[in-house]
C-alpha positions in Angstrom: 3.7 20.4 5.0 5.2 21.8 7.8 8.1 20.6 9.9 6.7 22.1 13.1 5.6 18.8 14.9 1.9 19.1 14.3 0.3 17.6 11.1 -1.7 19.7 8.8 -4.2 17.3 6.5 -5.3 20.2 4.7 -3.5 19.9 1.6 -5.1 16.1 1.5 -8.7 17.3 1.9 -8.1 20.2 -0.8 -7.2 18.0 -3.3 -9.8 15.6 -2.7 -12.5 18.2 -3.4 -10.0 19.5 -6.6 -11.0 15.8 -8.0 -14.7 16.2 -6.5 -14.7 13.4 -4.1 -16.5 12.6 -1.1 -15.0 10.7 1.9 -17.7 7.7 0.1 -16.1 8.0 -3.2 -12.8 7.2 -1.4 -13.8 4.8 1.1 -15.3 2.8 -2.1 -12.2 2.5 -4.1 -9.9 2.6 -1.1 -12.1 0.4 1.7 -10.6 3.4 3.9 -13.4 4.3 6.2 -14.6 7.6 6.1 -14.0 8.1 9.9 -10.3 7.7 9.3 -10.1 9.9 6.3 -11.7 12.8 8.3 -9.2 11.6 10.7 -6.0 11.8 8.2 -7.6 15.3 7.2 -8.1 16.8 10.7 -4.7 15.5 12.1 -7.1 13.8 14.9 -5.7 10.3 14.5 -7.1 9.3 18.3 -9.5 8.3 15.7 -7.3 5.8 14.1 -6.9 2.2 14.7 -3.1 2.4 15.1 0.1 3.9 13.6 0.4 0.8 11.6 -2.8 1.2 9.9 -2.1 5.1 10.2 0.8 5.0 7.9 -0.5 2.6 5.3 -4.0 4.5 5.0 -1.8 7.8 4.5 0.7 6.6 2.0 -2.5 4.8 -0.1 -4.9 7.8 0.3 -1.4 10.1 -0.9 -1.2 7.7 -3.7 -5.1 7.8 -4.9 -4.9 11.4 -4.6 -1.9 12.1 -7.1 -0.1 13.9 -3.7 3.5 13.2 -2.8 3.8 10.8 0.2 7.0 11.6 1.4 6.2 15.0 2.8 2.4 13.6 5.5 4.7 10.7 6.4 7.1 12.9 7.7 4.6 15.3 8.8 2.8 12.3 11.0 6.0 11.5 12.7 7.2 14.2 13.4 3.4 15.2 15.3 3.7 12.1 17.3 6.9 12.0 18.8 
């Protein structure tokens, strides 16, 4: 992750095709839908419904995905101040 201000979801969608998972295969376990995972992935969260639901998709798709939270959350922040 960078500290640069923008945020880079790359890192989350390489991981998620490490474990060979489709945005379905998440949005089944996590009820996440697949238009905000693309979103979390792409850094476009004009797709999101809010910050609040922003920050609690991220920190539960970091979760399911084995990645450290810590580092997107600061990452988001940081790109929308």
């Amino acid at each position: 992750m960078s500290g640069t201000g923008t945020f880079n979801g790359d890192g989350l969608r390489q991981r998620r095709l490490e474990l060979d998972l489709t945005h379905a295969d998440v949005y089944q376990a996590l009820h996440i839908p697949e238009k905000c995972l693309d979103a979390l992935e792409t850094g476009d969260f004009s797709k999101m419904p809010g910050t609040t639901y922003t920050l609690g998709f991220l920190k539960t798709y970091c979760n399911y995905l084995g990645l450290e939270e810590a580092p997107y959350l600061q990452a988001y922040q940081a790109s929308t101040r």
